[in-house]
C-alpha positions as CSV (number, residue, x, y, z in Angstrom):
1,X,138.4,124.7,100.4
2,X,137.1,122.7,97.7
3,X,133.6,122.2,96.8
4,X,133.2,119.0,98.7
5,X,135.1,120.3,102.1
6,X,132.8,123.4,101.6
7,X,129.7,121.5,102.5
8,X,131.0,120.9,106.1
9,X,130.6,124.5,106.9
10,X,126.6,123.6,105.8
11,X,126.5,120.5,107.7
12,X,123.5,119.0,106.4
13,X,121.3,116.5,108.7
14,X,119.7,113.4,108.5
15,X,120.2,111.1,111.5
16,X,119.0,107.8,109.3
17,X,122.0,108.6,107.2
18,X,124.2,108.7,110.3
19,X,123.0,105.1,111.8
20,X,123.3,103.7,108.4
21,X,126.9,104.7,107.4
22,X,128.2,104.2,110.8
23,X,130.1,101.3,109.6
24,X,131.5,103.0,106.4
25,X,132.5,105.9,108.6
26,X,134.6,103.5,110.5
27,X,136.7,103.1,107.8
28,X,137.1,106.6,107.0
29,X,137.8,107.8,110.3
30,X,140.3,105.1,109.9
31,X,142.0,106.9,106.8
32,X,142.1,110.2,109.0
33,X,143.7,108.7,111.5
34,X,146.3,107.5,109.1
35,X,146.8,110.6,107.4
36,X,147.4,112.4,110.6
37,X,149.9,110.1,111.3
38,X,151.8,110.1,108.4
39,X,155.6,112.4,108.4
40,X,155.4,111.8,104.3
41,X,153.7,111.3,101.5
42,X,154.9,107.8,100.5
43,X,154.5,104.5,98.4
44,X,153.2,103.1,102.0
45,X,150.6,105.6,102.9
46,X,149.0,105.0,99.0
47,X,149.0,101.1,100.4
48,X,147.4,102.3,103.2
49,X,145.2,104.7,101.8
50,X,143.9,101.8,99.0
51,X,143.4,99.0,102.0
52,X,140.9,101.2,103.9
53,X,139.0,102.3,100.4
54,X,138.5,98.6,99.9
55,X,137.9,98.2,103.2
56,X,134.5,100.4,102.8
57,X,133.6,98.4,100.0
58,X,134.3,101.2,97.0
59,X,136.0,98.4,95.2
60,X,139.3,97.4,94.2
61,X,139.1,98.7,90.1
62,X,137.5,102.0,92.0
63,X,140.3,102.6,93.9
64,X,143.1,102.3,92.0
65,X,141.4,104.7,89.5
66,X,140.7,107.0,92.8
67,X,144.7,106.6,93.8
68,X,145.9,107.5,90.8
69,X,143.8,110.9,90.3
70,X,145.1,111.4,93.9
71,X,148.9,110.8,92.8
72,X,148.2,113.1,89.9
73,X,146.9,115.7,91.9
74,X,149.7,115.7,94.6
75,X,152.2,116.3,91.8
76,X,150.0,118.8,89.8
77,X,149.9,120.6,93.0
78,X,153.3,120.3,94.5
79,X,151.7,118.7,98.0
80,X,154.7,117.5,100.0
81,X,152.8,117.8,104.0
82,X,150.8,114.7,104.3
83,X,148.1,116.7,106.4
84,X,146.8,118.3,103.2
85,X,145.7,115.5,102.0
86,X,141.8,115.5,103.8
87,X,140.7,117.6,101.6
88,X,141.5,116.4,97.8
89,X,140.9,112.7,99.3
90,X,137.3,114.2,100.2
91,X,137.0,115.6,96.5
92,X,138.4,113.3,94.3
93,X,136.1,110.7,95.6
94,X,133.3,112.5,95.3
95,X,134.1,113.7,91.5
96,X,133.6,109.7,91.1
97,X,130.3,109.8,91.8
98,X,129.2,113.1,89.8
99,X,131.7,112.7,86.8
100,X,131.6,116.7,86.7
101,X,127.4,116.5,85.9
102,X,124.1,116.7,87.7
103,X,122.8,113.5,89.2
104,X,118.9,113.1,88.8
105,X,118.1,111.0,92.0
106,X,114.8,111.5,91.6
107,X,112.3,108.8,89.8
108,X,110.5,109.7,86.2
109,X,106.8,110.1,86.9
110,X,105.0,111.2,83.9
111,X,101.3,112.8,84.6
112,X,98.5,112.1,82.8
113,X,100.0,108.8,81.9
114,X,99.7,104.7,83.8
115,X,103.7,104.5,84.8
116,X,105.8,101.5,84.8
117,X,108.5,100.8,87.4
118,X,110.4,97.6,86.8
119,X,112.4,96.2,89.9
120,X,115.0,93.8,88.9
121,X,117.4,92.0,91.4
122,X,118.2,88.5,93.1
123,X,116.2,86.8,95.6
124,X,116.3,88.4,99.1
125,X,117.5,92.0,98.9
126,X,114.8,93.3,99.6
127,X,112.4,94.1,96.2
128,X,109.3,93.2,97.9
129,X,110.0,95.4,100.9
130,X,110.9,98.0,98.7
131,X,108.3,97.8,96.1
132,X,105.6,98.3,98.8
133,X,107.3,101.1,100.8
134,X,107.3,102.8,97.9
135,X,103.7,102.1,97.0
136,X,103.0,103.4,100.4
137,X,104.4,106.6,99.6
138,X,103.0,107.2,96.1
139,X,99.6,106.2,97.9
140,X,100.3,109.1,100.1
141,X,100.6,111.3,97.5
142,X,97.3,110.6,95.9
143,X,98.7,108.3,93.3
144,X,96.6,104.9,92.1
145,X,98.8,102.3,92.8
146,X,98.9,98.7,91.7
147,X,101.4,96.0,92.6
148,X,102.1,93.4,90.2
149,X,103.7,89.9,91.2
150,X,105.8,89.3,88.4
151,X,107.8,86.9,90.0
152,X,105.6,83.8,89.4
153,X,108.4,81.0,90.5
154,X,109.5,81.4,93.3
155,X,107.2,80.0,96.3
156,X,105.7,82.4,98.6
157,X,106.2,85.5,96.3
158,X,102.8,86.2,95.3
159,X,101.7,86.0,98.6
160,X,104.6,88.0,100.3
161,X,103.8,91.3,97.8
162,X,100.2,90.9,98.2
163,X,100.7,91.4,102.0
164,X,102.3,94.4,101.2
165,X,99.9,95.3,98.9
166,X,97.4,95.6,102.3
167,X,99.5,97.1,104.0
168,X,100.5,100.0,101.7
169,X,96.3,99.6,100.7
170,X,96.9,99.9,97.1
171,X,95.9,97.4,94.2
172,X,97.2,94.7,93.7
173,X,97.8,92.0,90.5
174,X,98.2,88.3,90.3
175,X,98.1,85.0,88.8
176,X,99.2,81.3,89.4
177,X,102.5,80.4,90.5
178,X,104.6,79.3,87.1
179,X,102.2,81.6,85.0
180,X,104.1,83.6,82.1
181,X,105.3,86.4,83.9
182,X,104.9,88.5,80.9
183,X,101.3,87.6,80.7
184,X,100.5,88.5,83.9
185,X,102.4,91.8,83.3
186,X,100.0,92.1,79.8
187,X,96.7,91.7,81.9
188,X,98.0,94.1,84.7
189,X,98.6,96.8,82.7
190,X,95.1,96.2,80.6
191,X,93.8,96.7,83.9
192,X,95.8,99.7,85.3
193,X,95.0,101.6,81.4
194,X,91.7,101.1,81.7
195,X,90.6,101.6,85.6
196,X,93.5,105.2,85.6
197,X,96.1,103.6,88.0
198,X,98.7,106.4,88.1
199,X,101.6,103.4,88.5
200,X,102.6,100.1,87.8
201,X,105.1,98.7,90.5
202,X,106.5,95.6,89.1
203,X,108.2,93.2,91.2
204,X,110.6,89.9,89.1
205,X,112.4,87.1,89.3
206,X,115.7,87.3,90.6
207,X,117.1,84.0,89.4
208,X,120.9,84.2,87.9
209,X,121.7,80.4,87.7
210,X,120.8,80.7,83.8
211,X,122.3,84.2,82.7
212,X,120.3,83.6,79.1
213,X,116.8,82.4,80.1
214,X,117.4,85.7,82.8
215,X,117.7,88.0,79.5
216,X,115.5,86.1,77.3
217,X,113.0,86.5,80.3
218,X,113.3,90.4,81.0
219,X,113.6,91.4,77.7
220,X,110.2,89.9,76.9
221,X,108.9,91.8,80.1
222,X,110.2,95.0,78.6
223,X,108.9,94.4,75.1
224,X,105.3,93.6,76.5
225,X,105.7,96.9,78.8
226,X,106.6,99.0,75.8
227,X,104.0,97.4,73.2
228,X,101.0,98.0,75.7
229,X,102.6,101.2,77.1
230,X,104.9,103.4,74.4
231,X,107.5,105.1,76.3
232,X,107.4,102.6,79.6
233,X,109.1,101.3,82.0
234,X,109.6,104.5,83.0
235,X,112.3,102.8,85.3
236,X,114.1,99.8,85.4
237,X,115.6,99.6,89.2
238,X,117.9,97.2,90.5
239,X,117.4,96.1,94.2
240,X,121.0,95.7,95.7
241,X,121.3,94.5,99.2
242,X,123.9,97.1,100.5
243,X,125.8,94.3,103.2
244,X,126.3,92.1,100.7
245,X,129.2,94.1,99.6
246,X,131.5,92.8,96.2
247,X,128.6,90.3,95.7
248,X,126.3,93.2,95.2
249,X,128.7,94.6,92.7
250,X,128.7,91.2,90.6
251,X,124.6,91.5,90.6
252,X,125.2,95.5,89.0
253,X,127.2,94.0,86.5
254,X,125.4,91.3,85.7
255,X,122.0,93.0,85.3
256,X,123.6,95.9,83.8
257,X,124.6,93.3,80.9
258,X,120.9,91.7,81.2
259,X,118.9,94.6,81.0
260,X,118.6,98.8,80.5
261,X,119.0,99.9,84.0
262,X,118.2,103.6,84.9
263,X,119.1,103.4,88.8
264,X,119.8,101.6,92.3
265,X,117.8,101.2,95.1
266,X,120.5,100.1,97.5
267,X,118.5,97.9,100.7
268,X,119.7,97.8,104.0
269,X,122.2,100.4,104.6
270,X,121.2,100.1,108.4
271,X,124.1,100.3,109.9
272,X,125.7,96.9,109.5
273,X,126.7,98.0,105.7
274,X,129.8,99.6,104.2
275,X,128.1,102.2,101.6
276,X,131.6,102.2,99.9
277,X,129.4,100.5,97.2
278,X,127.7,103.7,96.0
279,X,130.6,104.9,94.5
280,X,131.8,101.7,92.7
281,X,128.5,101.3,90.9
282,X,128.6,104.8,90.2
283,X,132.2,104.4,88.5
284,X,132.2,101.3,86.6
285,X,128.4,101.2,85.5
286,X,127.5,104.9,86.0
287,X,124.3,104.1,87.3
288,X,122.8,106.9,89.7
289,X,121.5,105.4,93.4
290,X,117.8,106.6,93.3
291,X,116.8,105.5,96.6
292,X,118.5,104.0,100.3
293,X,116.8,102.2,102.7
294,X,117.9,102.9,106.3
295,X,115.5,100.8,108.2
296,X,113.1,98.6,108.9
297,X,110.3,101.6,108.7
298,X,107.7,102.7,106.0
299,X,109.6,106.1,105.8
300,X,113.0,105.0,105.7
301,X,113.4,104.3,101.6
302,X,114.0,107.6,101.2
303,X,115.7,109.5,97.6
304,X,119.7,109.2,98.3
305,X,121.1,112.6,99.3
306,X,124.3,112.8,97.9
307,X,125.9,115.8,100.5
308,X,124.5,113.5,103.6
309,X,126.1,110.7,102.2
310,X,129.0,112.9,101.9
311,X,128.6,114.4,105.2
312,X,128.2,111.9,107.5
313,X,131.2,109.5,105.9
314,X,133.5,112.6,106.1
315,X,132.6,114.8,109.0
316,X,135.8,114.9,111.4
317,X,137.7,115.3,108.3
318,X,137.8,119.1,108.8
């Protein structure tokens, strides 16, 4: 077996993983169905096969580049009997998401220094939410937190993240509503040098109806970050509502083109998602998921596990 079919003999757990890629697995126990079915390897089942991928949300650019590393791989290896096909299905679309490296899930932290994490996204995936779950956990850990309500336009945001801010009990940053975002992001991390905060949670505006005042606005976010603090943000993360599907895909792209991403926090894969998505932005902006949220609770953002994601979308395939 290959390396991916291998890790069914393991069977890693996480129930959260489970309830949140039920709906993805759907699709998948779909495309075993099909393949069981199938007397030959055809033009048809390839039609087939590419209808459930995009399906699951992996994309329609994603799987044609998957379907033609699987046609290449039938022919390399002579495979005539359908019902071998679980397996290199299972590993070619997993080499997708590693691209034959490492991937560091994990988030920078450097010690001894005030960290910076920048959350980018649109309005109502979920950046709040996640910015103070992971305060909350940081707290946990014996970090000095502090929030800071960069996004200074839209109503209610200030006072949305400072709620979180109490509930996570960590420090928190403001000014008025309209206020320069980057000078409230100046005077937060003045503060956070000189009273030791461990790290700097950012939270932004998510507005895409003016691509350029978008850039024009981040990039002066990043400059002031990297002026006051050499070296920082430390990460830039993109917030990407996980049910939202292709739309989510557009955001990746266009805040891939607006800004230096290092990862994805993908929101709400709760169930009602198809986490297909992972392995698009993987292949078309090769941008690492650093964190999933699977649920409502403090504890479920958790680091993305590539082999339960694996697990749980392909167990039944062996």
């Amino acid at each position: 077996m290959g390396f991916f079919a291998n890790l069914f003999k393991k069977k890693p757990k996480n129930d959260k993983y489970q309830m949140g890629l039920h709906k993805s697995k759907a699709s998948f126990d779909n495309l075993k169905k099909l393949i069981d079915e199938s007397d030959s390897i055809s033009e048809d089942l390839f039609d087939s096969i590419e209808d459930l991928l995009i399906a699951a949300d992996i994309g329609v650019e994603t799987v044609l580049y998957f379907t033609n590393a699987l046609r290449e791989e039938i022919k390399k290896q002579g495979i005539e009997d359908p019902h071998q096909l679980s397996e290199i299905i299972v590993d070619k679309l997993f080499e997708i998401y590693l691209k034959d490296e490492f991937v560091d899930t994990t988030l920078r932290f450097d010690d001894g220094k005030t960290n910076v994490y920048l959350f980018v996204g649109v309005n109502g995936v979920g950046k709040t939410t996640t910015i103070g779950k992971l305060a909350k956990q940081y707290k946990s850990e014996g970090k000095k937190v502090m929030m800071v309500a960069g996004d200074t336009f839209r109503a209610g945001a200030i006072e949305q993240l400072r709620e979180w801010s109490n509930r996570a009990g960590v420090g928190f940053f403001a000014k008025d509503a309209g206020t320069d975002p980057s000078s409230v992001i100046f005077d937060a991390l003045t503060i956070a040098v000189k009273e030791n905060y461990d790290l700097v949670l950012v939270d932004t505006a998510g507005r895409l109806q003016n691509k350029v005042n978008l850039m024009n606005e981040l990039a002066k976010m990043k400059r002031v970050i990297s002026k006051t603090l050499p070296d920082s943000p430390q990460e830039t993360l993109l917030v990407i509502d996980a049910t939202t599907g292709q739309n989510g895909m557009n955001q990746a792209h266009i805040f891939n083109e607006v800004t230096e991403l290092s990862g994805i926090v993908l929101t709400k894969l709760d169930g009602t998602a198809k986490g297909g998505i992972v392995l698009a932005i993987r292949h078309l902006y090769n941008l690492p998921i650093k964190y999933v949220g699977l649920g409502e609770k403090i504890d479920d953002l958790v680091p993305f596990d590539i082999e339960n994601y694996i697990y749980n979308l392909f167990k039944g395939f062996f």
